[in-house]
TORPA-800522 format. One record per residue (C-alpha): residue number from 1; residue in three letters; x, y, z. Coordinates in pm, 1 decimal, padded with zeros to 6 digits. Layout:
NUM:ala:X:Y:Z .
...
REM end
This chain:
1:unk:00721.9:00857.4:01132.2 .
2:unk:00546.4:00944.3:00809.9 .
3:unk:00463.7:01235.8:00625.1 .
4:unk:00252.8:01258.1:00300.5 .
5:unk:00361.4:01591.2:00120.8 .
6:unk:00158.6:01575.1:-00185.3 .
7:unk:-00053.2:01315.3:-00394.1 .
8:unk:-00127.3:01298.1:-00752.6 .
9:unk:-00275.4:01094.7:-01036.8 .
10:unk:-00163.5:00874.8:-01286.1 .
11:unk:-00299.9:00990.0:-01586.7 .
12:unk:-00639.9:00930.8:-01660.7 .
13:unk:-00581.5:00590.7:-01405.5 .
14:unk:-00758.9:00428.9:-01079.9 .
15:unk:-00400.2:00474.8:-00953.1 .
16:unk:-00251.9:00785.7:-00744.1 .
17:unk:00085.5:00833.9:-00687.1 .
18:unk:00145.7:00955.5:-00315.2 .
19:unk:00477.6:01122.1:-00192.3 .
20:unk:00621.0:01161.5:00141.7 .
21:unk:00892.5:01164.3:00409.7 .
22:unk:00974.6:00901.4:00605.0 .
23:unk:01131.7:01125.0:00899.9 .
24:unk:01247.0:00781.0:01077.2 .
25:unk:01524.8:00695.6:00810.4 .
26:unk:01519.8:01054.6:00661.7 .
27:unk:01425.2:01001.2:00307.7 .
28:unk:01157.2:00997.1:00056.0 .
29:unk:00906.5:00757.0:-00048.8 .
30:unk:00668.2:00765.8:-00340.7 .
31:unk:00431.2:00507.4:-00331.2 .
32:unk:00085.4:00392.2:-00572.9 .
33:unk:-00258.5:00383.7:-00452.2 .
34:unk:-00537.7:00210.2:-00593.9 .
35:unk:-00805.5:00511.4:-00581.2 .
36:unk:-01137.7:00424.3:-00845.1 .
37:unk:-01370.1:00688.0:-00793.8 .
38:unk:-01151.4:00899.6:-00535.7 .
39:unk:-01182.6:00646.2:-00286.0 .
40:unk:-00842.6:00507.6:-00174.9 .
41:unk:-00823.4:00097.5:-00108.0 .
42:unk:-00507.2:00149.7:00091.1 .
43:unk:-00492.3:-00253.5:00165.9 .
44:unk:-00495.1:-00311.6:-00220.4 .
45:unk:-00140.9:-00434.0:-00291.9 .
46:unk:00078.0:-00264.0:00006.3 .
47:unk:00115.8:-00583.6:00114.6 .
48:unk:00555.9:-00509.5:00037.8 .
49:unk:00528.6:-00191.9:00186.1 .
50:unk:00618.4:-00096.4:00517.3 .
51:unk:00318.4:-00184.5:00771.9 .
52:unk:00370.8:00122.9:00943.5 .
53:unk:00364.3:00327.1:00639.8 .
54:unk:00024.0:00136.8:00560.0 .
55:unk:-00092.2:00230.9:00868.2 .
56:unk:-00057.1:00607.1:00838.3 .
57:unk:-00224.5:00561.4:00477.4 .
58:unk:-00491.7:00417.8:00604.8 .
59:unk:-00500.4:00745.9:00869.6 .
60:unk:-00513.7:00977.8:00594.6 .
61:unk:-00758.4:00801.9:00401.2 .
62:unk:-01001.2:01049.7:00420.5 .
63:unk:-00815.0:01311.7:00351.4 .
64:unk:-00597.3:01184.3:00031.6 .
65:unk:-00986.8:01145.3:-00075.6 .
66:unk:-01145.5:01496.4:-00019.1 .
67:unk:-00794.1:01596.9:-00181.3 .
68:unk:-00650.2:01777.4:00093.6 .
69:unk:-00255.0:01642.5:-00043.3 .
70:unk:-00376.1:01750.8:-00449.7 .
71:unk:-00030.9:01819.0:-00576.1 .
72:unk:-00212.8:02123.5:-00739.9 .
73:unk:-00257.3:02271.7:-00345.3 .
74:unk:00097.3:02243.7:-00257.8 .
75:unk:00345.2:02541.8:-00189.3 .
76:unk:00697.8:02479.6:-00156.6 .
77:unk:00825.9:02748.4:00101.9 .
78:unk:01158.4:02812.6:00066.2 .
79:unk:01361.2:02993.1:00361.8 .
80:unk:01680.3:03230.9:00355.0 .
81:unk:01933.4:03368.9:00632.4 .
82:unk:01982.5:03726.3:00565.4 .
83:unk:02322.6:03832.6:00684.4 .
REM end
């Protein structure tokens, strides 16, 4: 199971770099998307990655486009036991 946690570019690129969880084998993934014009080709060399993960890009297509994962909309929320 995948989850994208925030996306951003690479410079002034075609490229985005997208970062996640991969819940399955609990660690992180960071991955590159070719994106010209804000419109993700999420079968543009994946081929090595993990089909499943390809899958869920392909899922969220639409929204790594309208920018719903922008790195500049994400809050870490940090939580704290008070005694």
């Amino acid at each position: 199971m995948y989850r994208i946690m925030f996306v951003f570019r690479l410079g002034s690129t075609s490229f985005l770099c997208c970062v996640g969880m991969d819940y399955i084998k609990k660690a992180m993934f960071t991955v590159n998307l070719y994106s010209p014009n804000d419109d993700v080709k999420p079968d543009h060399n994946t081929s090595h990655y993990p089909k499943a993960l390809v899958e869920h890009l392909k899922r969220e297509k639409d929204n790594i486009d309208k920018g719903f994962y922008s790195i500049t909309t994400w809050e870490m929320k940090l939580y704290t036991n008070r005694l």
